[in-house]
N, C-alpha and C positions, 0 to 999 in steps of 0.2 A: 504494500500500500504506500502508497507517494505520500512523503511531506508535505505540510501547507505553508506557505510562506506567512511572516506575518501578516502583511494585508491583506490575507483571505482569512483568516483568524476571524472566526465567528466572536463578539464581546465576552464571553462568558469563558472561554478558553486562550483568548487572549489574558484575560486578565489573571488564569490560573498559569497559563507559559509565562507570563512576564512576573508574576509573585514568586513563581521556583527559580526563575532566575536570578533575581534580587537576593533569592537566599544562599544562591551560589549554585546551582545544579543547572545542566544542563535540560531543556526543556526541548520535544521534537511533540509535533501536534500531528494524528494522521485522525483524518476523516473515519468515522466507524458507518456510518448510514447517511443519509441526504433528509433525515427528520431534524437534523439539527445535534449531533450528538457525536460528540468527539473524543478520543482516548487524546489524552495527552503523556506522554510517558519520558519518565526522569530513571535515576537512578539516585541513591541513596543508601550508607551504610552495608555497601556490596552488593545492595540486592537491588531489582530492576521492579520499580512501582510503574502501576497506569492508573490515573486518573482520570474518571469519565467523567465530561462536561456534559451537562444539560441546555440548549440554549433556553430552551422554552421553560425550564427551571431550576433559574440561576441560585438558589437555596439548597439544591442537593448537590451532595457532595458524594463519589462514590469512588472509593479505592481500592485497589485488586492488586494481588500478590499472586504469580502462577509459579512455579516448578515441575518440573518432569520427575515419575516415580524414581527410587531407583533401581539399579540391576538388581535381580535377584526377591524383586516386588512382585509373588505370586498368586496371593490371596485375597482377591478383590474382598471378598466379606468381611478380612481384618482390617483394610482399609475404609471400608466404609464405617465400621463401628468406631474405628479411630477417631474419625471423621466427624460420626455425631455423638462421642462422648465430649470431644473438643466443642462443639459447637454451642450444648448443654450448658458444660460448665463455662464458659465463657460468653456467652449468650449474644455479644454485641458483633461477631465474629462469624458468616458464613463461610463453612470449608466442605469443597465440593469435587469429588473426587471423580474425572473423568477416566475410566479404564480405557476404551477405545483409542487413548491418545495418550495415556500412560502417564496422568497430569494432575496435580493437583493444585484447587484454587482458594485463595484464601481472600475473603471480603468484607467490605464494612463498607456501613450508609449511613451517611451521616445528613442533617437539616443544619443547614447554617443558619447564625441569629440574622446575621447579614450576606446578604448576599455577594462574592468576592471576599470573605472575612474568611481566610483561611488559616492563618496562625491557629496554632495549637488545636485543631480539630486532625490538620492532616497527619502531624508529629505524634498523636496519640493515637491513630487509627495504624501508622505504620508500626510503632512499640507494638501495639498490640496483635498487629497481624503478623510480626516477627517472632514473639512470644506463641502464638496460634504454630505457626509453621515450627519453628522448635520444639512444642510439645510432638506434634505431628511425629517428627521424623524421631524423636527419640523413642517413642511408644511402636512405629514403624519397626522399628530397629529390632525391637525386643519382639519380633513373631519374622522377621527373613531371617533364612538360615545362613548363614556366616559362609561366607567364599568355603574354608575349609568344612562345612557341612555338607557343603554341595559337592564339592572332592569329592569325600569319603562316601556321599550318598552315589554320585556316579561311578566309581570306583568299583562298589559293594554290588550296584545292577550291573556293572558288565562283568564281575567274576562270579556272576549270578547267588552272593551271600544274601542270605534270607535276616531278614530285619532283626527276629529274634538273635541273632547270631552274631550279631556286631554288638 
């Protein structure tokens, strides 16, 4: 998808590219639909945020965090519980696990008092969708079987040893 320059910069993403700029981050705005509705995407604290501008309503604020599963990620159902235990207990935090593209998404929606007023609404949605995706892959962690698990479990099928027996 093509960058927009600024003077095609719809108000409402203009003025979120030119705030992330001010705070020192690089700001790229790509067009998401022709309703008015734009990602605008930075990066921060190593990790690659988007920001979806609303033109038609310059009060929401919505921020998304994606990552790709990782290797050795086999068990769509531990992911998904993962997914909505995190969600649960952190309530303000959608995490949304796409298997088909091996991906998972971490969100928040926020209403601004002002419209353009983004200070510390987007600073605490990213803590905490950092926070969200940390518990994620750590909880992740503890159900993939470890590189050397999967050794040993291929190892074990091709010398054809029976489960009980390892």
């Amino acid at each position: 998808m093509m960058a927009l320059m600024d003077h095609e910069y719809l108000p409402v993403a203009k003025t979120i590219a030119d705030w992330l700029r001010q705070e020192g981050h690089a700001a790229l705005v790509e067009p998401t639909n022709d309703r008015g509705v734009h990602t605008v995407a930075f990066r921060t604290r190593g990790h690659a945020f988007a920001l979806v501008a609303y033109e038609h309503d310059p009060a929401f604020c919505h921020v998304k965090l994606g990552y790709g599963l990782p290797a050795g990620a086999n068990d769509e159902l531990a992911a998904l519980r993962i997914a909505s235990a995190i969600q649960a207990s952190m309530k303000a935090v959608k995490v949304s696990v796409a298997w088909a593209n091996l991906s998972v998404m971490f969100e928040v929606e926020q209403f601004l008092s002002e419209p353009g007023r983004l200070e510390g609404i987007v600073w605490r949605a990213v803590a905490v969708m950092e926070d969200a995706a940390r518990r994620f892959f750590d909880d992740l962690a503890a159900v993939i079987p470890s590189p050397a698990d999967r050794f040993i479990e291929t190892m074990a099928r091709e010398l054809g040893v029976a489960e009980n027996e390892r």
